[in-house]
DSSP file (Angstrom, degrees, kcal/mol; ACC not computed):
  #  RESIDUE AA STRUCTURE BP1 BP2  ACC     N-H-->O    O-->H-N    N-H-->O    O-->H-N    TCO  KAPPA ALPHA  PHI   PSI    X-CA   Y-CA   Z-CA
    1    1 A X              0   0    0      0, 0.0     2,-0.1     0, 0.0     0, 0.0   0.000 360.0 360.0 360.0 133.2   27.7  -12.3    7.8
    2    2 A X        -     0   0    0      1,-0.1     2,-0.7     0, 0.0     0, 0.0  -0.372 360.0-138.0 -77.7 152.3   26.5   -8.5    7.0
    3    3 A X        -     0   0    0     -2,-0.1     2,-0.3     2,-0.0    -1,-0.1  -0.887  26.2-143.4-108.7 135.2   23.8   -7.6    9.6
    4    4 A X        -     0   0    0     -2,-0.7     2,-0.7     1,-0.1     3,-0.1  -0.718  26.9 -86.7-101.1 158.3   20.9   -5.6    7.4
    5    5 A X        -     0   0    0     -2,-0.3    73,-1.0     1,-0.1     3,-0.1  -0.490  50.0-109.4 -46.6  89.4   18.9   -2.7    8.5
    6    6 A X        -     0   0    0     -2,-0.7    72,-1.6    71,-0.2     2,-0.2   0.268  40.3-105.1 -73.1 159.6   15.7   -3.8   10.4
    7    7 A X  E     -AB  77 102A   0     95,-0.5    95,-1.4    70,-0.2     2,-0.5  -0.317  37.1-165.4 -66.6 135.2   12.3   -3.2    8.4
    8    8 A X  E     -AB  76 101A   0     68,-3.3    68,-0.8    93,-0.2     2,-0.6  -0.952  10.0-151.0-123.8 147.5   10.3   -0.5    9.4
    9    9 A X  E     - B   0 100A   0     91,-4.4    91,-1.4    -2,-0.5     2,-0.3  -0.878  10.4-164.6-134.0 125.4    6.6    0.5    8.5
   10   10 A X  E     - B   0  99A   0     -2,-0.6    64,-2.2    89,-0.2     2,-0.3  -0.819   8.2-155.7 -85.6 133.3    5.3    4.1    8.5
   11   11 A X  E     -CB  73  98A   0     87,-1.4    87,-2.3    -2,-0.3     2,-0.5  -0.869  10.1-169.2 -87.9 134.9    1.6    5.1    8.5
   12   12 A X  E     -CB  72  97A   0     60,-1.5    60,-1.0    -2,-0.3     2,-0.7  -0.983   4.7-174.1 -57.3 104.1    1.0    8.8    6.9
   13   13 A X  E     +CB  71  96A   0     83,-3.5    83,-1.2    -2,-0.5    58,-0.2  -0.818  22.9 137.6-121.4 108.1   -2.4    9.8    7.6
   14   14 A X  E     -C   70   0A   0     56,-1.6    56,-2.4    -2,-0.7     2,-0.2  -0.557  47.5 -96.3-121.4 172.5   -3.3   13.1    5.8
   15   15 A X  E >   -C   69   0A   0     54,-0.2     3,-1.4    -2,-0.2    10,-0.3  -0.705  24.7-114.6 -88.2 150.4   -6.7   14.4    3.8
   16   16 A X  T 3  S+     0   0    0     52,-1.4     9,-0.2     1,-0.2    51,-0.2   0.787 119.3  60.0 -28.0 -50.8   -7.7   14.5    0.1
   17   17 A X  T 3  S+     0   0    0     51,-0.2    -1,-0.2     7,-0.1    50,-0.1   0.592  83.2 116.7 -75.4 -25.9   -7.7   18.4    0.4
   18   18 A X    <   -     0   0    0     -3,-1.4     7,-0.7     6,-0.1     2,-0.3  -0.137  50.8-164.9 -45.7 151.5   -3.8   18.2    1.5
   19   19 A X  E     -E   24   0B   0      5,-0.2     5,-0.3    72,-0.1     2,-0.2  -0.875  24.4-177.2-116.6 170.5   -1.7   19.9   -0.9
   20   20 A X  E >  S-E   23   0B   0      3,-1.0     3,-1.6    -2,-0.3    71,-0.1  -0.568  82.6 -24.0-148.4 143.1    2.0   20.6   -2.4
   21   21 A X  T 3  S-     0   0    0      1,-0.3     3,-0.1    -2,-0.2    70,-0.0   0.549 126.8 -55.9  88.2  37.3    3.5   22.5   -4.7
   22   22 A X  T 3  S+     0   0    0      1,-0.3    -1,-0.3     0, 0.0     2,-0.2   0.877 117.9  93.8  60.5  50.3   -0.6   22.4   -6.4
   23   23 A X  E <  S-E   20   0B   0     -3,-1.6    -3,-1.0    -5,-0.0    -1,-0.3  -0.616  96.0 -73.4-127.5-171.8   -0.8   18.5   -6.5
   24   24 A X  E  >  -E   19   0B   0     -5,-0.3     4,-0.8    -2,-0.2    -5,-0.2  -0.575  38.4-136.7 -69.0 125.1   -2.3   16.0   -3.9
   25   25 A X  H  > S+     0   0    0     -7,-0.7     4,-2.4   -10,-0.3     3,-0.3   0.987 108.7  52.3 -57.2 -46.0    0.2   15.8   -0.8
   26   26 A X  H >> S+     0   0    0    -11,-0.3     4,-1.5     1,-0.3     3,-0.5   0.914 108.5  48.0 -43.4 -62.0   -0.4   12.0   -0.9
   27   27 A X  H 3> S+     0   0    0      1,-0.3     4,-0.9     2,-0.2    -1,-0.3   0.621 114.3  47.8 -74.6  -1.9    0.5   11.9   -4.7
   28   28 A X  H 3X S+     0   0    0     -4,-0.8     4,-2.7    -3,-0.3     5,-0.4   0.910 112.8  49.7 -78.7 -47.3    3.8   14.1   -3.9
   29   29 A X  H <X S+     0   0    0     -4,-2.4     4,-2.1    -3,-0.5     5,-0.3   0.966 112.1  45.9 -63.0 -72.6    4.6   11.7   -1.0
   30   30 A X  H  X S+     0   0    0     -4,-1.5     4,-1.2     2,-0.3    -1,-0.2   0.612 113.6  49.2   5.3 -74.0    4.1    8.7   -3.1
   31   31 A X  H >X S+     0   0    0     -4,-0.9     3,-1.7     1,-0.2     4,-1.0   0.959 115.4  43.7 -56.3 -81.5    6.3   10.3   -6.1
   32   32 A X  H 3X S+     0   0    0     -4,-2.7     4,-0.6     1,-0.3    -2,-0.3   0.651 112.8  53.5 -72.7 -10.9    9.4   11.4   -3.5
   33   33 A X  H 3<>S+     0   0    0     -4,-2.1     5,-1.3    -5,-0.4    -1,-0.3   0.902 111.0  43.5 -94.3 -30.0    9.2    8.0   -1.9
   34   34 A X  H X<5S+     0   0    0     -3,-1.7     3,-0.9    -4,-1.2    -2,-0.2   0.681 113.1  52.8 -68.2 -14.2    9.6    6.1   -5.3
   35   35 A X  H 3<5S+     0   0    0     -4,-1.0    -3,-0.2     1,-0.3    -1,-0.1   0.538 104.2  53.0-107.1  -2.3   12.4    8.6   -6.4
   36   36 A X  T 3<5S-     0   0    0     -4,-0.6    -1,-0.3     2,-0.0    -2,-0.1  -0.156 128.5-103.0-105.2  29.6   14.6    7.9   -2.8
   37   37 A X  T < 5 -     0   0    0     -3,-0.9    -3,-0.1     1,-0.2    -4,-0.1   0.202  50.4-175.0  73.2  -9.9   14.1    3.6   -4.1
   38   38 A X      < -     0   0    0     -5,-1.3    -1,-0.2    -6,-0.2    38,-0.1   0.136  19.5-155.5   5.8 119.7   11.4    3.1   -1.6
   39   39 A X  S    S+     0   0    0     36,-0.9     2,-0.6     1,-0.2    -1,-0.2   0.777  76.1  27.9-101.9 -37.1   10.8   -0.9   -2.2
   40   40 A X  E     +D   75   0A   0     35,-1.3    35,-0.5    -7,-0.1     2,-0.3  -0.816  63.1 139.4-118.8 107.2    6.6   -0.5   -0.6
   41   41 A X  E     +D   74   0A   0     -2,-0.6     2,-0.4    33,-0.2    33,-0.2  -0.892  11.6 170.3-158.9 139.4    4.2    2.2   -0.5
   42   42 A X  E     -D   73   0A   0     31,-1.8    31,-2.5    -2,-0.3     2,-0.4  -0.961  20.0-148.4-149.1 131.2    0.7    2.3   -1.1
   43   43 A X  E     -D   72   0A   0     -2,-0.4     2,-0.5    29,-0.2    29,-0.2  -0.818  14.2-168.3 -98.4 133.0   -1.7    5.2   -0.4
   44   44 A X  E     -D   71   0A   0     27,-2.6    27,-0.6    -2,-0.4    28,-0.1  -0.858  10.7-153.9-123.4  99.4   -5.5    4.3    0.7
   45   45 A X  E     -D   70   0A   0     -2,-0.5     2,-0.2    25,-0.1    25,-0.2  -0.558  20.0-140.0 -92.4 159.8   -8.1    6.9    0.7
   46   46 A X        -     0   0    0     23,-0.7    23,-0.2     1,-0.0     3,-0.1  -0.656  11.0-136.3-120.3 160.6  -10.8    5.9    3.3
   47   47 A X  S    S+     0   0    0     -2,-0.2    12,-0.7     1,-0.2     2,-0.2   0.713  86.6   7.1-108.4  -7.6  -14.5    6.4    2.6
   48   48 A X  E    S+F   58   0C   0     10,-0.2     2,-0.2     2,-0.0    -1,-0.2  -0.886  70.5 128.0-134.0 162.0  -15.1    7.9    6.5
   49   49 A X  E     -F   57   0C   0      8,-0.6     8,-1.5    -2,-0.2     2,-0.2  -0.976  37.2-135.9 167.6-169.2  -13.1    8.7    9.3
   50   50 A X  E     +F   56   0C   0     -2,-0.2     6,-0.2     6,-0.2     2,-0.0  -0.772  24.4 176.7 178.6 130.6  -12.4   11.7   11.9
   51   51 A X    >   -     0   0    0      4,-0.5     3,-0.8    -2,-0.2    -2,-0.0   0.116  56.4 -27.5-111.3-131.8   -9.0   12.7   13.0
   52   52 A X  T 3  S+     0   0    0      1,-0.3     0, 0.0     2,-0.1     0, 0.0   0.737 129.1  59.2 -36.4 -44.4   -7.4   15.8   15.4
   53   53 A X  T 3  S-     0   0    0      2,-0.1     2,-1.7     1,-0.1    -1,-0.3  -0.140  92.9-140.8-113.7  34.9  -10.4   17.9   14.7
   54   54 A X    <   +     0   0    0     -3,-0.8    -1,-0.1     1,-0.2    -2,-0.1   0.125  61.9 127.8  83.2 -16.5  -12.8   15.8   15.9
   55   55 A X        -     0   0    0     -2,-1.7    -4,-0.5     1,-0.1     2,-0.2  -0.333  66.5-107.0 -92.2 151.2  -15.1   17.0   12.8
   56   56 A X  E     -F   50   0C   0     -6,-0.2     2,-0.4    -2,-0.1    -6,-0.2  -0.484  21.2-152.1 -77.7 153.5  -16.5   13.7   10.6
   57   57 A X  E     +F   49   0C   0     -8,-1.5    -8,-0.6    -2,-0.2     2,-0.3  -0.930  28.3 163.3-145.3  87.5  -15.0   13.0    7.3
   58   58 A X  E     -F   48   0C   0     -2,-0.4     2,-0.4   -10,-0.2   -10,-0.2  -0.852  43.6-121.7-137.6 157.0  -17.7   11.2    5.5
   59   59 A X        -     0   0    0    -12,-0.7     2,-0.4    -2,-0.3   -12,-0.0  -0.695  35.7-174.8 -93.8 146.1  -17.5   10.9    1.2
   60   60 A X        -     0   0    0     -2,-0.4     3,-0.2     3,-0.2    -2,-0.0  -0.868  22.0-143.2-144.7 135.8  -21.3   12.9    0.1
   61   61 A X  S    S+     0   0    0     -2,-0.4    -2,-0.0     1,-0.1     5,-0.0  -0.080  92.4  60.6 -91.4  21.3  -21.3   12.3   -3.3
   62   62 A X  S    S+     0   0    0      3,-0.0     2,-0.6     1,-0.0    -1,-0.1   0.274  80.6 100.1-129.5   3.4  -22.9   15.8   -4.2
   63   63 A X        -     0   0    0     -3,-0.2    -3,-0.2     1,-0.2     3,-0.1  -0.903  61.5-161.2 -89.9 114.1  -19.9   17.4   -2.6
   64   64 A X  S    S+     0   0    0     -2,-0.6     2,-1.0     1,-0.2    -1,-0.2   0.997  90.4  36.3 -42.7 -68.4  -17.3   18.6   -5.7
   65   65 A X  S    S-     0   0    0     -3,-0.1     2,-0.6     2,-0.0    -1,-0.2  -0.511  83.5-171.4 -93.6 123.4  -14.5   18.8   -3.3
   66   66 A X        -     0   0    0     -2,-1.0    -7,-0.1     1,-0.1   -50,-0.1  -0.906  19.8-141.6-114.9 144.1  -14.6   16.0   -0.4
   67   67 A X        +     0   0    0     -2,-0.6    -1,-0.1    -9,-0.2    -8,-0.1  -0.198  38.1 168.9 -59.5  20.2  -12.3   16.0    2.5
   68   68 A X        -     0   0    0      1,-0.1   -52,-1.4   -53,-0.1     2,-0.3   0.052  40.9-104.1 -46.3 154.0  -11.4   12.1    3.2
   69   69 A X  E     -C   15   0A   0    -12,-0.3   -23,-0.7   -54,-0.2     2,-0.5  -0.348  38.0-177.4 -72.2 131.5   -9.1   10.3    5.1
   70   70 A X  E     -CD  14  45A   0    -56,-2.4   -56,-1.6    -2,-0.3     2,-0.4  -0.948   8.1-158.7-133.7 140.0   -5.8    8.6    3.0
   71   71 A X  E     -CD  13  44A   0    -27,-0.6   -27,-2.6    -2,-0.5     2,-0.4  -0.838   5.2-155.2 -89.7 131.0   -3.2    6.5    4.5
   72   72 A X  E     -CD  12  43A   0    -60,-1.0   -60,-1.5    -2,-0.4     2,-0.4  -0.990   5.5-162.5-127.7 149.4   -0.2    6.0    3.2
   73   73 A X  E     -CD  11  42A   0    -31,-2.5   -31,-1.8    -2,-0.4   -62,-0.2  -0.878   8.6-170.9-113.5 126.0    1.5    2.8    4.2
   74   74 A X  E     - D   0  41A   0    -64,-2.2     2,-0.2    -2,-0.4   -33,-0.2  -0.550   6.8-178.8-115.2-178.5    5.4    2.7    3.6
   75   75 A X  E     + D   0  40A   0    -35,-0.5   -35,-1.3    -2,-0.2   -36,-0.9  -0.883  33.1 119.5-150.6 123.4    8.1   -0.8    3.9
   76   76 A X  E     -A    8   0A   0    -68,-0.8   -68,-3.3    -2,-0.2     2,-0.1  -0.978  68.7 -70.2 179.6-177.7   11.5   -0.3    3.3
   77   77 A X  E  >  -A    7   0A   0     -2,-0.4     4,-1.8   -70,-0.2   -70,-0.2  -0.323  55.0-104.8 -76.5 159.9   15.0   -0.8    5.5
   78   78 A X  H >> S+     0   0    0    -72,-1.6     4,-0.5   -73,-1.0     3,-0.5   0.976 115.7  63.3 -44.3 -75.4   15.3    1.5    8.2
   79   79 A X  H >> S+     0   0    0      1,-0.3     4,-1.5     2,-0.2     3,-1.4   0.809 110.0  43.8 -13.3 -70.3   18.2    3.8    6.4
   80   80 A X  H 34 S+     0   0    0      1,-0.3     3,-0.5     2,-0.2    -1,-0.3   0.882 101.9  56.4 -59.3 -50.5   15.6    4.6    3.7
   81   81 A X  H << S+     0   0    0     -4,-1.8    -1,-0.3    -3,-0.5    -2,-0.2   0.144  97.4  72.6 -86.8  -2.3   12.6    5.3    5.3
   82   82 A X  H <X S+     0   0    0     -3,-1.4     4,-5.8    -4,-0.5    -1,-0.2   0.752  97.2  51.9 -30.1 -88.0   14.5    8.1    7.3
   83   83 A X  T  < S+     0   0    0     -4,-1.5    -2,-0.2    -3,-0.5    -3,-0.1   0.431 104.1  45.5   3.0 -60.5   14.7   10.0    4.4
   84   84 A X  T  > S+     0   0    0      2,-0.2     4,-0.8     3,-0.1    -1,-0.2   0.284 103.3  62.5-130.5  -5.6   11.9   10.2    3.4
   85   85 A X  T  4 S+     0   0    0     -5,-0.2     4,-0.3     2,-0.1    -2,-0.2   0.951 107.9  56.9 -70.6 -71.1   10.5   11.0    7.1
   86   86 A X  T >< S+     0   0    0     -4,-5.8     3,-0.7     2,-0.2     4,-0.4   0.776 108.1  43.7 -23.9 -40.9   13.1   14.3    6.5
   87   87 A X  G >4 S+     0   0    0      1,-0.2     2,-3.0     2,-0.2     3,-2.9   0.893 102.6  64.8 -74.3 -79.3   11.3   15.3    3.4
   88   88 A X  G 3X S+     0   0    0     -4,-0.8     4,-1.0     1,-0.3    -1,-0.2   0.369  93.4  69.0 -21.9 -10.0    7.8   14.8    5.0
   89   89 A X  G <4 S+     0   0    0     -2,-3.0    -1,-0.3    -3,-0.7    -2,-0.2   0.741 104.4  34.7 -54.5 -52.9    8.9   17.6    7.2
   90   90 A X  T <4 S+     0   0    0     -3,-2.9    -2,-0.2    -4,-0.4    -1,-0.2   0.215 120.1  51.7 -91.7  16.0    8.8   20.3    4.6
   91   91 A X  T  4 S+     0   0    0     -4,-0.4     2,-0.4     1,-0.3    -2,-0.1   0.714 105.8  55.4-104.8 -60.4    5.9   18.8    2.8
   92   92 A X     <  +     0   0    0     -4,-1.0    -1,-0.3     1,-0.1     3,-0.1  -0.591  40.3 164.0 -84.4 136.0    3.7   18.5    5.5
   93   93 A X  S    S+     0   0    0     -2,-0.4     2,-0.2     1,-0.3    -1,-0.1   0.411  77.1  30.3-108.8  14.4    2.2   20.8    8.1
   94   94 A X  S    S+     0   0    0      2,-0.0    -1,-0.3     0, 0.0     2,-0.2  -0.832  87.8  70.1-177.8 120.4   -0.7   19.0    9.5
   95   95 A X        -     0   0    0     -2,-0.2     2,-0.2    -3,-0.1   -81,-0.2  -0.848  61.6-103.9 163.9-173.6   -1.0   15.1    9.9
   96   96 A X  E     -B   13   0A   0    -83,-1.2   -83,-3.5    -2,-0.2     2,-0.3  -0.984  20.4-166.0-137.1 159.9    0.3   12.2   11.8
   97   97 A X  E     -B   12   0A   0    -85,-0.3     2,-0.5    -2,-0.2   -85,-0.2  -0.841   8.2-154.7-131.8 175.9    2.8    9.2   11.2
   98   98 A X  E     -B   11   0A   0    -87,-2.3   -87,-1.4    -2,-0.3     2,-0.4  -0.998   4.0-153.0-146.5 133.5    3.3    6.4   13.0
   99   99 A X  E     +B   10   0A   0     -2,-0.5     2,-0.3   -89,-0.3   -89,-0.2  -0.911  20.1 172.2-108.2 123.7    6.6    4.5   12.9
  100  100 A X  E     -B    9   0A   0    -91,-1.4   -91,-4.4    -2,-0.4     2,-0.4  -0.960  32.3-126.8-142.3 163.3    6.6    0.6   13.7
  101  101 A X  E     -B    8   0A   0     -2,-0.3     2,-0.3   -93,-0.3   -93,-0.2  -0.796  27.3-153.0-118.7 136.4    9.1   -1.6   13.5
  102  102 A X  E     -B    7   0A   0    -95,-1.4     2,-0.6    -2,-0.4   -95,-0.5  -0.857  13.8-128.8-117.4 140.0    8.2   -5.1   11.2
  103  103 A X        -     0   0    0     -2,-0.3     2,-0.3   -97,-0.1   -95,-0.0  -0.655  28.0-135.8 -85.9 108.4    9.7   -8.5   11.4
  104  104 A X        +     0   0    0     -2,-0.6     2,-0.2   -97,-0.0    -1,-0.1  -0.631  27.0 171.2 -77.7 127.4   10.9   -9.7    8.1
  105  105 A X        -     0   0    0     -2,-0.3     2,-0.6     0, 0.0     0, 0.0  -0.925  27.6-123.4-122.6 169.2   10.3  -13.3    6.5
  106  106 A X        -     0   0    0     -2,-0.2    -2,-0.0     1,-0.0     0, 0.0  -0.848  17.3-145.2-105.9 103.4   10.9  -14.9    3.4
  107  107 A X        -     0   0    0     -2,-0.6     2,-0.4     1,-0.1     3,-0.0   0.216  19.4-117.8 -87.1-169.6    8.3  -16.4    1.6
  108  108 A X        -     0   0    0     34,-0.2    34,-0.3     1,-0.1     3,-0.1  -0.924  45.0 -83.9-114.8 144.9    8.9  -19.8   -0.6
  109  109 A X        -     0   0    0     -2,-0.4    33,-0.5     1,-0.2     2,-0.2  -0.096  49.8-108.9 -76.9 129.8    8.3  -19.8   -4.5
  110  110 A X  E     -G  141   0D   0     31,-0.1     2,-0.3    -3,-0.0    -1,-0.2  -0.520  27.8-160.9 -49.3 125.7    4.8  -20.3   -5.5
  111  111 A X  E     -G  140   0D   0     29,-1.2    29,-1.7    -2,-0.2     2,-0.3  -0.925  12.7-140.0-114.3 147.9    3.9  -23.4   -7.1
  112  112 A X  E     -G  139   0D   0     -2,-0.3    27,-0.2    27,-0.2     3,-0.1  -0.674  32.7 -95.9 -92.3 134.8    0.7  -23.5   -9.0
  113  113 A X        -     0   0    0     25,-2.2     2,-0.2    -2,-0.3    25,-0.2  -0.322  37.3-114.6 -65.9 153.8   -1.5  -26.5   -8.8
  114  114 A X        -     0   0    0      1,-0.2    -1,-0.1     3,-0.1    -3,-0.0  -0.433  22.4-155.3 -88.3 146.5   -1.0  -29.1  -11.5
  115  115 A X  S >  S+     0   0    0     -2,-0.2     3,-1.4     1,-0.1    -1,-0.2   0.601  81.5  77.1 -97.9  -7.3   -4.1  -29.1  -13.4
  116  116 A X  T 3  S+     0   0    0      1,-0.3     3,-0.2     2,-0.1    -1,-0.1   0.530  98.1  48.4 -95.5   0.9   -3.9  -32.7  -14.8
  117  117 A X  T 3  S+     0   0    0      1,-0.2    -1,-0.3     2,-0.0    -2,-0.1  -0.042 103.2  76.9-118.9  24.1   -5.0  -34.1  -11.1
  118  118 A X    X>  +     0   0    0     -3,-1.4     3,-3.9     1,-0.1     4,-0.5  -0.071  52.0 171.1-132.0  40.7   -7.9  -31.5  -11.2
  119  119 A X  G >4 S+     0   0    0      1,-0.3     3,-0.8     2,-0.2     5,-0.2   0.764  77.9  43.9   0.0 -65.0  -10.2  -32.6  -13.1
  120  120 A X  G >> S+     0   0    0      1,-0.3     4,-3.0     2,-0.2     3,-1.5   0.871 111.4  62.8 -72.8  -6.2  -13.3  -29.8  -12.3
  121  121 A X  G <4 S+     0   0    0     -3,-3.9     4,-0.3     1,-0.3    -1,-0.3   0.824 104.0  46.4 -82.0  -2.5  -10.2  -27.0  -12.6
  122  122 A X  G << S+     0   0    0     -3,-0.8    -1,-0.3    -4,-0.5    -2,-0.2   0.031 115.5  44.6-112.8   9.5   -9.8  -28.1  -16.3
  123  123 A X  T <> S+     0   0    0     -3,-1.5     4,-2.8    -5,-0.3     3,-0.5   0.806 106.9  58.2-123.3 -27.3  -13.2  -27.9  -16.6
  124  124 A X  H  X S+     0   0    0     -4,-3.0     4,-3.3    -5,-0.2    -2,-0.2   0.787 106.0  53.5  -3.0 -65.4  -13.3  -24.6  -14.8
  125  125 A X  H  4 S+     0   0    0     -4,-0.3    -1,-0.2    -5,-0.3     8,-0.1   0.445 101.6  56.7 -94.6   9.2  -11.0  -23.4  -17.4
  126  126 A X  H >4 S+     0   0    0     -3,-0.5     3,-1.4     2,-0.1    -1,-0.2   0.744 107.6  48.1 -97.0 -53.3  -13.1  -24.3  -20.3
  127  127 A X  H 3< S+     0   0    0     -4,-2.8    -2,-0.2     1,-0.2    -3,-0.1   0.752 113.7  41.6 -56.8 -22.9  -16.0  -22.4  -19.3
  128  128 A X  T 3X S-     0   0    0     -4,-3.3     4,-1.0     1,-0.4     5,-0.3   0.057 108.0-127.5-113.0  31.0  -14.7  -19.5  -18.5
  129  129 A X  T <4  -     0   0    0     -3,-1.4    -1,-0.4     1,-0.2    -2,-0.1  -0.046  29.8 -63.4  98.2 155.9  -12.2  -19.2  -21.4
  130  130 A X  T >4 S+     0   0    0      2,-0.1     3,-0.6     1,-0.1     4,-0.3   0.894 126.4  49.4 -58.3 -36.7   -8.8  -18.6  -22.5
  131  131 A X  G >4 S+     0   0    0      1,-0.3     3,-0.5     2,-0.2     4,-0.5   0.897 118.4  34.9 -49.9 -66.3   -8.8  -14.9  -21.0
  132  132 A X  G 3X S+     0   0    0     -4,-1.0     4,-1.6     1,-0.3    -1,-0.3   0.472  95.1  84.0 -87.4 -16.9  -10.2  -15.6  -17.5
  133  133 A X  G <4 S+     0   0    0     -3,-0.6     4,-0.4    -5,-0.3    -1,-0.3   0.671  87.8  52.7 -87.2   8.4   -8.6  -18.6  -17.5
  134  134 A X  T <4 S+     0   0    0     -3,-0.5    -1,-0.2    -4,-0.3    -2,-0.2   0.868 110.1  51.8 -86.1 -58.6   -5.2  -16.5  -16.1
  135  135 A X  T  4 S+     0   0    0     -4,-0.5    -2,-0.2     1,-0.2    -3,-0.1   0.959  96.7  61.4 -29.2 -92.5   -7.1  -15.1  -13.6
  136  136 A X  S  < S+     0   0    0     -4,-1.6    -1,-0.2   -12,-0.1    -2,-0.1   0.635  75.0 136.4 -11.7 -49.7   -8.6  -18.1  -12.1
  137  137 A X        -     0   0    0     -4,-0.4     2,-0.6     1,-0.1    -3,-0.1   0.129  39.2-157.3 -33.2 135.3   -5.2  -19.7  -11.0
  138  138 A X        -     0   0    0    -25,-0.2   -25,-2.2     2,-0.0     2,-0.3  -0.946  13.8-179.4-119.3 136.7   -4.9  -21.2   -7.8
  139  139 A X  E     -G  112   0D   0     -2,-0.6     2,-0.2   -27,-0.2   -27,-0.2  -0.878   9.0-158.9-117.7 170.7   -1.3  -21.5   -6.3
  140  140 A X  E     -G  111   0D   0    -29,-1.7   -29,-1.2    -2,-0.3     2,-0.2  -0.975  19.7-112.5-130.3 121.8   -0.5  -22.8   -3.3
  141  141 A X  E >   -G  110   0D   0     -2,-0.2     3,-2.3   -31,-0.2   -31,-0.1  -0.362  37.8-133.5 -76.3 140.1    2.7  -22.4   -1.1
  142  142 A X  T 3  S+     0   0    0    -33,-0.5   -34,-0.2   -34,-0.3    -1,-0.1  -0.486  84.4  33.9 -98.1 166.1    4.6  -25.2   -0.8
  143  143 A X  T 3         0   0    0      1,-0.1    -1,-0.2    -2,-0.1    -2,-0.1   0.271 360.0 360.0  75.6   1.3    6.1  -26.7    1.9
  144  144 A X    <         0   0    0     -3,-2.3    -2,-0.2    -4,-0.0    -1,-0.1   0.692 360.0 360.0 -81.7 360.0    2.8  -25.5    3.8
């Protein structure tokens, strides 16, 4: 049996105001982490916050340019996520990451609840429409 690479998850934490190459650093990191197969990454700008420089990082809506905090959150096998820690070297000159290492499990196929033993969910799905009525699904994991 092949032994696979354990999972790791990186935190980014940079500002709005980063830059590269005249785009958003976040939306650069983002872009080079999808274009090395990167399976997870989602960036999360934070509406407050205060890093190294102690100074408050609060969203003012009467500021054009606001300084905020963004996370970006990575998943992928060890191997990859390497990578893309090398690039982050020349991209970035000010920030921090955070390396932890994440236990992988597998979840079990979603089953959706039968509607014909749900009486108010079929009645649910009359009031609010065909459209909504997509939404509104509830599944359930089996075997829980």
């Amino acid at each position: 049996m092949q032994e696979k690479d354990p999972v790791l998850r990186i935190c980014i934490y940079l500002q709005t105001t980063d830059r590269y190459r005249g785009r958003s650093l976040y939306q650069a990191v983002v872009g080079k982490a999808k274009s090395l197969g990167i399976v997870r990454v989602a960036a999360l700008q934070g509406c407050m916050g205060y890093g190294g420089s102690d100074t408050w990082h609060v969203e003012q809506p009467w500021k054009l340019c606001q300084e905020l905090p963004v996370m970006i959150e990575v998943l992928d096998r060890e191997s990859r996520l390497w990578q893309l820690l090398n690039c982050l070297d020349d991209m970035c000159s000010d920030g921090m990451v955070t390396v932890e290492s994440v236990k992988e499990t597998d979840f079990k196929r979603l089953v959706p609840v039968a509607p014909a033993g749900r009486l108010w969910l079929n009645r649910l799905y009359r009031l609010l429409g065909c459209f909504k009525r997509r939404v509104c699904l509830i599944y359930l994991v089996s075997g829980v």
